[in-house]
C-alpha positions as a Markdown table, in Angstrom:
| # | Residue | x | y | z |
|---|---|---|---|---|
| 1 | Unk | 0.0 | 0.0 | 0.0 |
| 2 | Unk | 2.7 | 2.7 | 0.8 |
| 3 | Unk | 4.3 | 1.9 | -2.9 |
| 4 | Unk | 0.8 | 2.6 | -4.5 |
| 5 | Unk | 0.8 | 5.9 | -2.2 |
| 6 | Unk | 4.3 | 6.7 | -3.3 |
| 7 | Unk | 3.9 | 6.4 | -6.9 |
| 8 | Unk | 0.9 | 8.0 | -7.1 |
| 9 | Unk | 2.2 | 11.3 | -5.7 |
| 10 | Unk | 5.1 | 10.8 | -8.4 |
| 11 | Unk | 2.8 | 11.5 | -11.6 |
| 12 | Unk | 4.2 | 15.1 | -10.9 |
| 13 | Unk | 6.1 | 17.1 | -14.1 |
| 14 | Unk | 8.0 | 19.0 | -11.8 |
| 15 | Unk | 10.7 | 18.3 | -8.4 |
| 16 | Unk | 9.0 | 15.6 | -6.2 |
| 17 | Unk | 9.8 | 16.6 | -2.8 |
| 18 | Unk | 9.4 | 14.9 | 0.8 |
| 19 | Unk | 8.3 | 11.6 | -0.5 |
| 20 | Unk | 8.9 | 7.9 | 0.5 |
| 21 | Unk | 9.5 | 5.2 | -2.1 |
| 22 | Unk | 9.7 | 1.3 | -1.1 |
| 23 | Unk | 9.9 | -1.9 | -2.7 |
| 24 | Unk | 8.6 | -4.6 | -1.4 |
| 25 | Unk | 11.0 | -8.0 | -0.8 |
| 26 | Unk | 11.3 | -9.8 | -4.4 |
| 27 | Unk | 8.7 | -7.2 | -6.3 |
| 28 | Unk | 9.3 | -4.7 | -9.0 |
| 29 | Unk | 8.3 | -1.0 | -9.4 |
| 30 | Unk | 9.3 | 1.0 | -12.5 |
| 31 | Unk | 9.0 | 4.9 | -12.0 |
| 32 | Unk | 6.9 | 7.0 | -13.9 |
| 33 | Unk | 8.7 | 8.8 | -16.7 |
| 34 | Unk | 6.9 | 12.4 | -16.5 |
| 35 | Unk | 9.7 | 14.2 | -14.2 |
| 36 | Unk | 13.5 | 14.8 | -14.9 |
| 37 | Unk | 14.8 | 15.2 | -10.9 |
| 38 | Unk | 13.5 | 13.4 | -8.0 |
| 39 | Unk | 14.1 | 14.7 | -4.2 |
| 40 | Unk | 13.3 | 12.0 | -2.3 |
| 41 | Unk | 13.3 | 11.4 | 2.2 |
| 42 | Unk | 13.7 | 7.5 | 1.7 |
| 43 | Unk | 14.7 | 5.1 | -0.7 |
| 44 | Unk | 14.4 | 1.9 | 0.4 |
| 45 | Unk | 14.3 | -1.4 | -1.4 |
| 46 | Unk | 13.8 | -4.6 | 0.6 |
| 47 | Unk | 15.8 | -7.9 | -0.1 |
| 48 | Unk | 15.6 | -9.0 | -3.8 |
| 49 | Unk | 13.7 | -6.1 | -4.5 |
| 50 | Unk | 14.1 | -4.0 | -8.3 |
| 51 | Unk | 13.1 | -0.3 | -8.6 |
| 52 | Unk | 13.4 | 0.3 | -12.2 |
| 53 | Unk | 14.5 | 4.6 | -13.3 |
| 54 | Unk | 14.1 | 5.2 | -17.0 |
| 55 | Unk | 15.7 | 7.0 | -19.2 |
| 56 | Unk | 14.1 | 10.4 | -18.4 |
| 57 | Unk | 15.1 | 10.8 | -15.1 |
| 58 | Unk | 18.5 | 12.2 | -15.0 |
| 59 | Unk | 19.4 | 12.6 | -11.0 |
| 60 | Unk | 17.8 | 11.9 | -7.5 |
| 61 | Unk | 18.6 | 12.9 | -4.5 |
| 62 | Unk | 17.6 | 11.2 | -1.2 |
| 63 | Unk | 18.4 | 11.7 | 2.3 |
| 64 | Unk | 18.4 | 8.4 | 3.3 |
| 65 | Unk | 18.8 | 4.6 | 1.0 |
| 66 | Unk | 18.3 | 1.3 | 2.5 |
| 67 | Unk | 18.9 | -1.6 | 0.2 |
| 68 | Unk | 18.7 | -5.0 | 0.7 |
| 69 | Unk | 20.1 | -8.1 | 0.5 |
| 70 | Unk | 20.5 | -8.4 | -3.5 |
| 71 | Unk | 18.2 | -5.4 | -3.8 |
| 72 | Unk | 18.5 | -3.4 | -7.3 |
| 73 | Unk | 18.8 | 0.1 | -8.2 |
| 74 | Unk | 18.1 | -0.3 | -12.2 |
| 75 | Unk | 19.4 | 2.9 | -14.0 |
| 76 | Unk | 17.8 | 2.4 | -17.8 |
| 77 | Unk | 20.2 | 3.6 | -21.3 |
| 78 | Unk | 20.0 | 7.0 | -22.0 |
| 79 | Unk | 21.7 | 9.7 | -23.8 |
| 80 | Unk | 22.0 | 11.8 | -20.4 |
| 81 | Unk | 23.9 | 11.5 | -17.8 |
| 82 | Unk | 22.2 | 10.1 | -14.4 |
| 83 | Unk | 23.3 | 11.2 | -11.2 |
| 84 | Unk | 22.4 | 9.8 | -7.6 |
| 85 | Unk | 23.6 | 11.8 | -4.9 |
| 86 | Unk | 22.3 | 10.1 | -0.8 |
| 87 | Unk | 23.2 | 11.8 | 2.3 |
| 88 | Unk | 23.0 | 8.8 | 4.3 |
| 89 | Unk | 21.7 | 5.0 | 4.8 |
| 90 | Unk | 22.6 | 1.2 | 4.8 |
| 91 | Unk | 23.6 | -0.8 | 2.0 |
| 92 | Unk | 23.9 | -4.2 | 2.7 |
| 93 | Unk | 25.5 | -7.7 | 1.0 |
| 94 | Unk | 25.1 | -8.0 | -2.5 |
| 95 | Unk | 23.1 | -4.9 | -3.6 |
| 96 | Unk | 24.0 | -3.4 | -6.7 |
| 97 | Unk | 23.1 | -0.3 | -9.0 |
| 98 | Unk | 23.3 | -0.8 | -12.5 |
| 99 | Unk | 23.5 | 1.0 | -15.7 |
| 100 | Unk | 24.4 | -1.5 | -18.3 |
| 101 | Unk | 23.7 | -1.0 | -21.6 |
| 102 | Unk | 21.4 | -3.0 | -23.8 |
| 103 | Unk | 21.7 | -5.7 | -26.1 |
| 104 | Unk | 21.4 | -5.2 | -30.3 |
| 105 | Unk | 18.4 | -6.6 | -32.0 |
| 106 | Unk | 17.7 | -6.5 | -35.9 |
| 107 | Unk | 15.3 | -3.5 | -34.7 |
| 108 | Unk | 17.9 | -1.4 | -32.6 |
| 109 | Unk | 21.8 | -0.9 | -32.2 |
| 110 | Unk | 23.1 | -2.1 | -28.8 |
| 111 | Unk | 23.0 | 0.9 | -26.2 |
| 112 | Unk | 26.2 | 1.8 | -24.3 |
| 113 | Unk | 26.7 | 2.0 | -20.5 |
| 114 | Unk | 24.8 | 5.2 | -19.4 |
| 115 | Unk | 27.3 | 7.7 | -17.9 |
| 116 | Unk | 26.9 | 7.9 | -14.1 |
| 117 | Unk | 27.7 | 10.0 | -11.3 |
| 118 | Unk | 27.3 | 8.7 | -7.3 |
| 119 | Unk | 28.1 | 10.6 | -4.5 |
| 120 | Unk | 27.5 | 8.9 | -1.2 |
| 121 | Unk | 28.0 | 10.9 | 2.1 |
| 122 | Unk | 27.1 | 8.9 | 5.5 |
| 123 | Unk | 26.6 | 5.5 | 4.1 |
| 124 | Unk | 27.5 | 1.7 | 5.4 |
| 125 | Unk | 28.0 | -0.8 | 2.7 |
| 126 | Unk | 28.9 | -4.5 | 3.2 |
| 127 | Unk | 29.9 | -3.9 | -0.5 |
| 128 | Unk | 28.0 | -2.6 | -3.3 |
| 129 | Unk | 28.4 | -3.3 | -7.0 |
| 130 | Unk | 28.1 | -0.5 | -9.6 |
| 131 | Unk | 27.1 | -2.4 | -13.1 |
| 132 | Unk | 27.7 | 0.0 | -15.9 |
| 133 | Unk | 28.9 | -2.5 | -18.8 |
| 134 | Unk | 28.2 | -1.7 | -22.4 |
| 135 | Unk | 25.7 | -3.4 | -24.4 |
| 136 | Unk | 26.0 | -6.7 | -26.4 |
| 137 | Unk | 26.2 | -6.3 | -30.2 |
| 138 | Unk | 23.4 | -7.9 | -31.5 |
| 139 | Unk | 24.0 | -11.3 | -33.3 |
| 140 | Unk | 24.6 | -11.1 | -37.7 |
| 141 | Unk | 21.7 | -12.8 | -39.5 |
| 142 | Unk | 21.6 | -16.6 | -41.3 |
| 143 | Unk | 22.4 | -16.9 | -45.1 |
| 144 | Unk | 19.6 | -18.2 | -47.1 |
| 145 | Unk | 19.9 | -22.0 | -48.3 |
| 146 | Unk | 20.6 | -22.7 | -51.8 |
| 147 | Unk | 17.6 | -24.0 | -54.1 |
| 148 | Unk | 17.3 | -27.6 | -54.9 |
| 149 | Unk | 18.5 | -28.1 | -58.6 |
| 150 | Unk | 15.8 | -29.9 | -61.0 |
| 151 | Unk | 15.6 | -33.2 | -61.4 |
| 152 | Unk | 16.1 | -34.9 | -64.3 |
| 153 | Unk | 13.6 | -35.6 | -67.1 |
| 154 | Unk | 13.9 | -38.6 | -69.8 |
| 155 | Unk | 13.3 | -35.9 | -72.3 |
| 156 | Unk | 16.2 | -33.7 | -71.6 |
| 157 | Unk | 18.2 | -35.9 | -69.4 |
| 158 | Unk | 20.3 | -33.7 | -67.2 |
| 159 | Unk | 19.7 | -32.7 | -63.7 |
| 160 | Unk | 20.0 | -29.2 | -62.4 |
| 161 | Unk | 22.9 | -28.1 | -59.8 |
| 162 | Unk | 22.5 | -27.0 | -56.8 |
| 163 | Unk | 21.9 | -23.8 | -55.8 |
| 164 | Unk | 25.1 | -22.3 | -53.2 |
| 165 | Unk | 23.4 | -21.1 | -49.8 |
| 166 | Unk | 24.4 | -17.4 | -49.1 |
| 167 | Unk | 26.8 | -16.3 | -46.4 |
| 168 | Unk | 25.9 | -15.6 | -42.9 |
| 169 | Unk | 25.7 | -11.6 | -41.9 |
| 170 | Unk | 28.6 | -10.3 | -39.5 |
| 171 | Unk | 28.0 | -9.3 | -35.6 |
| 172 | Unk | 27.3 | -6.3 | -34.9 |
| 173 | Unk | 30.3 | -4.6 | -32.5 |
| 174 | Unk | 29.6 | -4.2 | -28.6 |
| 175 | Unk | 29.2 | -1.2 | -27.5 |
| 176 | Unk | 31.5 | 0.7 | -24.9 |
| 177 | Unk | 31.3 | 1.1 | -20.7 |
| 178 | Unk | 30.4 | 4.0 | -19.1 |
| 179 | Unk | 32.0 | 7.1 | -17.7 |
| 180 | Unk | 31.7 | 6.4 | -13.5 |
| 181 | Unk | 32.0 | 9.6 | -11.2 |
| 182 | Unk | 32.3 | 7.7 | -7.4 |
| 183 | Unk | 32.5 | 10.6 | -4.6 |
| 184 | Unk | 33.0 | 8.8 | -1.0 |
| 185 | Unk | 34.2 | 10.2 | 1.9 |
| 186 | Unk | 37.9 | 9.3 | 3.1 |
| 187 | Unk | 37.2 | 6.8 | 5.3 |
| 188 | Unk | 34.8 | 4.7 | 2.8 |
| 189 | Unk | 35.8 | 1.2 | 2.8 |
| 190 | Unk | 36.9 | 1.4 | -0.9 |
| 191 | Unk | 37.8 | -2.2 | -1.2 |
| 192 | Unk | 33.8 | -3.0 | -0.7 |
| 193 | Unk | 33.2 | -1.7 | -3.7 |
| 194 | Unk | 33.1 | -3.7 | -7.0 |
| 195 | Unk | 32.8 | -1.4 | -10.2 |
| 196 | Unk | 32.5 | -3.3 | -13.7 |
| 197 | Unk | 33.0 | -1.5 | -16.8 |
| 198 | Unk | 33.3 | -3.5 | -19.6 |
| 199 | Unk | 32.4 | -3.2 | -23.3 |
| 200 | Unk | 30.0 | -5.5 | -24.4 |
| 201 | Unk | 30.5 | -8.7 | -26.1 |
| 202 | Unk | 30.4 | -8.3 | -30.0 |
| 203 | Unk | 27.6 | -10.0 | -31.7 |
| 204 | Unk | 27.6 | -13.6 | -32.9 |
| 205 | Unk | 28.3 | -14.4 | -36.3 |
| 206 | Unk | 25.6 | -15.6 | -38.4 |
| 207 | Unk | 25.9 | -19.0 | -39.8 |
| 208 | Unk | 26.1 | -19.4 | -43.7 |
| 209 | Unk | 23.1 | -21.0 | -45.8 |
| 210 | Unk | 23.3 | -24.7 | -47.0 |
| 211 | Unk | 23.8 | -25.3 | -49.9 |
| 212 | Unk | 20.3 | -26.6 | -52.4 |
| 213 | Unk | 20.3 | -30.9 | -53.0 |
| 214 | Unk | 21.4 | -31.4 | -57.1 |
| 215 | Unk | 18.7 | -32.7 | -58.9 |
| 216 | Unk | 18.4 | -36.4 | -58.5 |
| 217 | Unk | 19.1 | -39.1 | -61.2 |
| 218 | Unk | 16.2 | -41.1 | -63.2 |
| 219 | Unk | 16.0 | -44.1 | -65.2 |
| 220 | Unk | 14.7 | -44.2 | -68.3 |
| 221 | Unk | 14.0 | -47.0 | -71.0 |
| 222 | Unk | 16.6 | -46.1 | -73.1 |
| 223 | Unk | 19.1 | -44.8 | -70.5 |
| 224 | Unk | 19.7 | -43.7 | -67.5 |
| 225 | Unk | 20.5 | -40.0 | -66.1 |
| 226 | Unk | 23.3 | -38.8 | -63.4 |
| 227 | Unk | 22.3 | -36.7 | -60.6 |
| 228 | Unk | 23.7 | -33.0 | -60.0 |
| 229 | Unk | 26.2 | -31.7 | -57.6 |
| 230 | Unk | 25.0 | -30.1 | -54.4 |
| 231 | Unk | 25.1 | -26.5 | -54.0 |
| 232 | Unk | 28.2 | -25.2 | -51.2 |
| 233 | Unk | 27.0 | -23.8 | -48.1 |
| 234 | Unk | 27.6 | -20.2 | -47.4 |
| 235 | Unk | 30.8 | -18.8 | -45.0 |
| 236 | Unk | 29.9 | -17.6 | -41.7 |
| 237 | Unk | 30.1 | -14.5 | -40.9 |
| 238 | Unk | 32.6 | -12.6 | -38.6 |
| 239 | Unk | 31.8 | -12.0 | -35.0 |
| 240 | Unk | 31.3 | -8.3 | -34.1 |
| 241 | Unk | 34.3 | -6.4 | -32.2 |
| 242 | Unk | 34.0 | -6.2 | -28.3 |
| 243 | Unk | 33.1 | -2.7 | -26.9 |
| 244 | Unk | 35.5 | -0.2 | -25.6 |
| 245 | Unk | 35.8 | -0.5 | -21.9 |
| 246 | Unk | 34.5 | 2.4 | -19.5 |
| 247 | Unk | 36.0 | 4.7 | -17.5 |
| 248 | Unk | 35.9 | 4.8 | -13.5 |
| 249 | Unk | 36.9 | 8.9 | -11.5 |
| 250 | Unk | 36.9 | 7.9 | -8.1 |
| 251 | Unk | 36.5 | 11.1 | -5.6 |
| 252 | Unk | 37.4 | 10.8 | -2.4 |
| 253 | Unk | 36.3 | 13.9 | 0.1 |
């Protein structure tokens, strides 16, 4: 009930101020995409628990975070830069805030790591991951098969050859990691962090067509015909180059 309250005071175009958002253990809650900046009291995001931020919103700023065990802060691609600045709170073992990219399709390009910026003030972490790889290229397409060749007749007596299959589309490349900005204080226990900033994977290659069956022999009552030669397959194609990795600027105050 206090989620449903929450987001309902969110459909707001402007600032959202002195509000509570929280995710239930092992639910899901995507924000609404109307507003740009959130100012939020509490954040907090109960074991297994993903609150999803699209690409719209480019910065919030709470006063307090709690996440969970394996609770998610999901940061979707953008073209803007996001930025999460938290005065205080508890993050505990295995949480994670991510901002990978997407993966290619034959509809879109893969997205890259969205550029990020995360200042935490009075926080406690067991550890925390920050996700921020690039996107995987999406995979090259399948060469059409070769046509079957004819078969024979008695009346012309040859069979037709094979048709070669088409070669396989290439990968598409993987895009790059993002640009982190990590403001701690000086006594943050660095080494709980994990940052991973990888380019994603290129694309698979796409496999080449068969080749088409020759046309098949016949026997006739004066002679008999030979079959055709198959077709070749097609080549595969080339898998697509991995992403450039990202950058991390870690800021200690």
């Amino acid at each position: 009930m206090r989620s449903l309250l929450a987001l309902a005071a969110l459909f707001s175009p402007l600032v959202l101020a002195e509000a509570i958002i929280h995710v239930e253990s092992h639910s899901f809650i995507r924000l609404p995409a109307n507003t740009s900046v959130l100012l939020l009291d509490r954040l907090e995001i109960a074991d297994h628990g993903t609150l999803l931020i699209p690409a719209g919103l480019t910065e919030i700023r709470v006063a307090e975070l709690r996440l969970g065990r394996e609770a998610r802060l999901a940061i979707a691609p953008g073209d803007q830069a996001f930025r999460l600045e938290v005065a205080g709170g508890e993050i505990a073992r295995g949480a994670q805030i991510s901002a990978r990219g997407s993966q290619g399709s034959a509809e879109q390009p893969a997205l890259p790591g969205r550029t990020l910026s995360v200042r935490l003030q009075a926080v406690v972490a067991e550890n925390l991951l920050l996700d921020a790889r690039g996107g995987k290229g999406a995979p090259g397409y399948a060469g059409l098969s070769g046509a079957d060749g004819e078969a024979a007749g008695c009346a012309w007596g040859k069979a037709g050859r094979g048709h070669d299959g088409l070669d396989g589309g290439d990968g598409q490349p993987g895009t790059a990691g993002a640009r982190v900005r990590l403001e701690v204080p000086a006594d943050f226990p660095v080494q709980q962090l994990q940052v991973r900033l990888d380019g994603g994977a290129g694309g698979q290659p796409g496999a080449g067509g068969s080749g088409g069956q020759g046309g098949l022999s016949k026997g006739c009552w004066l002679y008999s015909t030979a079959g055709a030669r198959d077709g070749k397959p097609g080549q595969a194609g080339r898998a697509g180059e991995a992403g450039q990795a990202g950058e991390l600027n870690l800021v200690q105050f």
